[in-house]
C-alpha positions as CSV (number, residue, x, y, z in Angstrom):
1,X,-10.0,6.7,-3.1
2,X,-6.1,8.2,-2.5
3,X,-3.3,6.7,-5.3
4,X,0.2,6.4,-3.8
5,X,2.9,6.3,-5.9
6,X,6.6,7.2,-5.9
7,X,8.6,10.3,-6.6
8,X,8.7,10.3,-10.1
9,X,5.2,11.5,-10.9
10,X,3.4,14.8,-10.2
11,X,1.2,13.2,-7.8
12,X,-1.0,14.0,-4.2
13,X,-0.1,11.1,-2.3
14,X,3.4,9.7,-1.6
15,X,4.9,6.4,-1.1
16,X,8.6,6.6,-0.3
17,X,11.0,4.1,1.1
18,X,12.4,4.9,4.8
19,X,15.8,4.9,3.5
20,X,14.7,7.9,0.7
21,X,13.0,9.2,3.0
22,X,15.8,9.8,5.5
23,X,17.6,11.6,2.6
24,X,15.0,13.9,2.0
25,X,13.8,17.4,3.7
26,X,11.1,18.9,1.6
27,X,7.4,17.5,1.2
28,X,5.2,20.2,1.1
29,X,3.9,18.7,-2.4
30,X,2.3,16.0,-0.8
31,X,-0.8,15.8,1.0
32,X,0.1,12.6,2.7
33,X,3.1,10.8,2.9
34,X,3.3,7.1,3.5
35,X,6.5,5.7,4.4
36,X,7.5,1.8,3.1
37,X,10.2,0.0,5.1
38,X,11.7,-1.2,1.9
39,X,10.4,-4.7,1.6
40,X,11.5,-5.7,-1.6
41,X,15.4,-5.9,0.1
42,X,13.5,-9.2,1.6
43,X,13.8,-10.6,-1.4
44,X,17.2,-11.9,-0.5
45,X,17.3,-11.5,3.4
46,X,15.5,-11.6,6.6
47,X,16.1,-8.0,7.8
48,X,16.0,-4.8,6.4
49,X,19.7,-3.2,6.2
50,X,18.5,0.0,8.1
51,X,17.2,-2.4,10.5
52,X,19.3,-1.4,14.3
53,X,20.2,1.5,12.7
54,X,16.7,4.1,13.4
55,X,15.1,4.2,16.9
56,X,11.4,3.5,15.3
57,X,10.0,5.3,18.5
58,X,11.8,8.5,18.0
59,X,10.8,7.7,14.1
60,X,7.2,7.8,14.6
61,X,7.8,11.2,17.3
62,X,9.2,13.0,14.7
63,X,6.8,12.2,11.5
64,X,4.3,15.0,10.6
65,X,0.6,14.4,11.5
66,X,0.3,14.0,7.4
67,X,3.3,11.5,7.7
68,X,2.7,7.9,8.5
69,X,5.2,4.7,8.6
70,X,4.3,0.9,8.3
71,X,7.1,-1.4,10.0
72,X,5.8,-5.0,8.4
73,X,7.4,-8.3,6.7
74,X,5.1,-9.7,3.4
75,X,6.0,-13.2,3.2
76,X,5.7,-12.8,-0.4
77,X,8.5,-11.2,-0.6
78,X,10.1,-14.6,0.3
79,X,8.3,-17.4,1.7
80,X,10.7,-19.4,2.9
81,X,10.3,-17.0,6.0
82,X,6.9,-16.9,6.3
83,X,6.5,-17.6,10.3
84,X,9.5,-15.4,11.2
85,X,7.8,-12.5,8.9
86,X,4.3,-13.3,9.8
87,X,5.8,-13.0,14.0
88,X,8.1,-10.0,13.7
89,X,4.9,-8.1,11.6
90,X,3.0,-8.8,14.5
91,X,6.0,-8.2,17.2
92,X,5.9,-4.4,15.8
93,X,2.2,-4.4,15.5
94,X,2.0,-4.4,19.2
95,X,4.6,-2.8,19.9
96,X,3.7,0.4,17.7
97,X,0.0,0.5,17.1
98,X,-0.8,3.3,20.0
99,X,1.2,5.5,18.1
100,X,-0.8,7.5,15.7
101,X,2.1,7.8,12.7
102,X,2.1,4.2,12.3
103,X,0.1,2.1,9.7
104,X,-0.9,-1.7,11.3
105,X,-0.2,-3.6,8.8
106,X,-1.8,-7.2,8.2
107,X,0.6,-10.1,7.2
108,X,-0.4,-13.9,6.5
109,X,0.9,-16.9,5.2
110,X,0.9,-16.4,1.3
111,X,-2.5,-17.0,-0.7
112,X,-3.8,-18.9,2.5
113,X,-7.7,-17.6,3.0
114,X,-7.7,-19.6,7.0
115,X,-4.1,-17.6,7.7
116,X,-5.9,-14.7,6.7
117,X,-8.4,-14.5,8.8
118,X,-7.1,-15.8,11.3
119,X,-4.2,-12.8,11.6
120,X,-6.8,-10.1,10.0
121,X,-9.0,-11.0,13.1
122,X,-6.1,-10.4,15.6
123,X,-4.9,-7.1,14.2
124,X,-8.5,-5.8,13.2
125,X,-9.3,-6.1,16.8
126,X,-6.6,-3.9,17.9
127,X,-6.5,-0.2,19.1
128,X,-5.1,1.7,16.3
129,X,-4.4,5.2,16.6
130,X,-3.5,5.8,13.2
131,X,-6.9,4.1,12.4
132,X,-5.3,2.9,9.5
133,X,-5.2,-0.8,8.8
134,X,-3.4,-2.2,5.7
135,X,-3.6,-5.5,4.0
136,X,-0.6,-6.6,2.7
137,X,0.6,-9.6,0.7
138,X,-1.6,-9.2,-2.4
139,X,0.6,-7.4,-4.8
140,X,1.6,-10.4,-6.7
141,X,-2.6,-11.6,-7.7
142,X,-3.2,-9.9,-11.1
143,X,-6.6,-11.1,-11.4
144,X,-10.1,-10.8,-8.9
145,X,-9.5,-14.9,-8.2
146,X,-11.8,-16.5,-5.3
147,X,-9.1,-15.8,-2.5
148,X,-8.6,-12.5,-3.2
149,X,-12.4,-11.7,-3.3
150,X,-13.0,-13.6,-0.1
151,X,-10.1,-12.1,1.2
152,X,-11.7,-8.3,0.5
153,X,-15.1,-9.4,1.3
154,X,-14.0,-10.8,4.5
155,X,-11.9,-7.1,5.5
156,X,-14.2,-4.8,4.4
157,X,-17.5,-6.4,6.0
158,X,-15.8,-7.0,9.4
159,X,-13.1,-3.4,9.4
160,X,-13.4,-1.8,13.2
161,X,-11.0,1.4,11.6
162,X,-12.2,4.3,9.5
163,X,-9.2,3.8,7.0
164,X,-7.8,0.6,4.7
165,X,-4.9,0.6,2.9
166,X,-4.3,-2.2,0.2
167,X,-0.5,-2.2,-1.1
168,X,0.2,-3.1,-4.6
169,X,-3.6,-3.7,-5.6
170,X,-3.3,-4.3,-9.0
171,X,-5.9,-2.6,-11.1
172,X,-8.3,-5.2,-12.6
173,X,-9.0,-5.5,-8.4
174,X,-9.4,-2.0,-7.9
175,X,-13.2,-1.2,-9.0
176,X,-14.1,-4.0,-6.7
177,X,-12.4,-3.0,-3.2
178,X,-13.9,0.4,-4.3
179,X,-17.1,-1.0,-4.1
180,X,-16.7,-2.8,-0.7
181,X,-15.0,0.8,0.4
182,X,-18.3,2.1,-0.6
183,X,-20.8,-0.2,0.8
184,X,-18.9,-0.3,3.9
185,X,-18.2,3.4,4.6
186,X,-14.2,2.9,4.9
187,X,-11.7,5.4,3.6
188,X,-9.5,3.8,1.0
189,X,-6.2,3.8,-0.4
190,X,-3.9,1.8,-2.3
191,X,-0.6,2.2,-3.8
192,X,1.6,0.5,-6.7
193,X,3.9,1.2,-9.6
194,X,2.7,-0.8,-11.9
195,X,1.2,2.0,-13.9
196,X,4.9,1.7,-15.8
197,X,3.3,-1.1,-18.1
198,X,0.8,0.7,-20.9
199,X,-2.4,0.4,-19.8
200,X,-4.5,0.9,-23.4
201,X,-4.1,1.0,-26.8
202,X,-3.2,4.7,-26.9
203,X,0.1,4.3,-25.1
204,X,1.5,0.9,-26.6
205,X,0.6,1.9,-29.9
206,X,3.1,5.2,-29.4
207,X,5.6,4.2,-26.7
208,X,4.7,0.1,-26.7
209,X,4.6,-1.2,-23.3
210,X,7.3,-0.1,-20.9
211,X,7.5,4.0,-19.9
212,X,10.9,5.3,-20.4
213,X,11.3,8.7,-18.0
214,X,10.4,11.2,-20.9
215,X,7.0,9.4,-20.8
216,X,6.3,8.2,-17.1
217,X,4.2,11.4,-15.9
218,X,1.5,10.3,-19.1
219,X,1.9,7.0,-18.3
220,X,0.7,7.5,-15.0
221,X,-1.7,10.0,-16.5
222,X,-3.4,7.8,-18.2
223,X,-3.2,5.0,-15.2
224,X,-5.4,7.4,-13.1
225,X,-7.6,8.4,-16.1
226,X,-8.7,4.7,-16.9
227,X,-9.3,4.1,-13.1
228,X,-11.7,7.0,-13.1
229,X,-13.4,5.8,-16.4
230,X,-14.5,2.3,-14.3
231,X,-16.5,4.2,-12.2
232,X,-13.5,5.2,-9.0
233,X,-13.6,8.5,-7.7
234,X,-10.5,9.5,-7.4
235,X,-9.0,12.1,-4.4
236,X,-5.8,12.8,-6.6
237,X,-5.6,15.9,-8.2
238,X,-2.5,16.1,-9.9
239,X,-3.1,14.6,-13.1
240,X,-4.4,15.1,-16.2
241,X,-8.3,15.1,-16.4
242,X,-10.5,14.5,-19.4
């Protein structure tokens, strides 16, 4: 399993906002970069504020072949615009998934198992290049509850595409999409940041709970380490092991 994070962390596998992105011009520390549209500025809009600004076809032309850019709207992010997210996710799903930089991304009305499937079905049964398809809109579920583990069950048993990416997976759900990634032969990925709360005793008994930036590399140390302790094998390298 790949673990994308951000910047701050000695780390194999990048995630990195479009707009940081743009601003930066060396990634030869990376194996793979994946490149986030910024969605937590939906929050309080309907747009991204790059958005009309970057031709996304030139975008994807120019990305490395180790480079790859998702173009979606998670109606978590604000559900008042649920249909308008769920349609423009889709809009750019067709519109982008022959090119092989771009990540399809699946987007569904918020902790609603029939939406899922309904819009997993429609984007699982398209051509991706990348073949890379993500599930999005879980970030928020802390816990293995029923929808998420029908949710998983449901991707990983039916996935046409050699590669899943889940964002923001939090990690008591890890171990088990592992396990479908497993059974079903699928490369997998995830990403998050919320290895910046303690994850054992050891680090809240000397730092508490929240990392500071003195501490953030062995916070994410340890994130890493605990994941491979459940049983995960883990493609990241840059951390320490033991």
């Amino acid at each position: 399993m790949k673990f994308f994070t951000d910047k701050t962390v000695k780390n194999d596998y990048l995630l990195i906002k479009i707009k940081d992105y743009l601003k930066m011009d060396n990634f030869d520390q990376w194996k793979e970069v994946y490149i986030d549209p910024g969605v937590y500025e939906l929050k309080k809009s309907d747009l991204y504020s790059w958005e009309g600004e970057i031709n996304i076809t030139d975008f994807l032309n120019s990305l490395p072949d180790n480079h790859y850019f998702s173009f979606d709207y998670p109606c978590d992010m604000n559900k008042q615009y649920t249909n308008l997210f769920i349609e423009k996710s889709w809009h750019n799903a067709q519109l982008y998934h022959l090119f092989p930089q771009y990540i399809v991304t699946v987007q569904f009305a918020y902790n609603n198992y029939q939406s899922f499937i309904e819009w997993f079905d429609k984007y699982n049964n398209m051509d991706i290049k990348s073949g890379i398809l993500a599930i999005g809109n879980v970030c928020r579920f802390n816990y293995l509850n029923e929808f998420v583990k029908h949710c998983l069950d449901y991707a990983f048993s039916r996935c046409k595409h050699n590669k899943m990416h889940i964002y923001g997976l939090s990690f008591r759900i890890i171990k088990y999409a592992y396990g479908l990634s497993k059974k079903y032969n699928i490369e997998f990925s995830i990403d998050n940041t919320k290895w910046t709360r303690a994850i054992n005793n050891k680090l809240r008994s000397k730092y508490k709970v929240a990392c500071t930036t003195s501490n953030r590399q062995e916070f994410f140390d340890e994130y890493l380490k605990t994941i491979k302790e459940r049983g995960v094998i883990l493609e990241n390298t840059k951390f320490i092991k033991g």
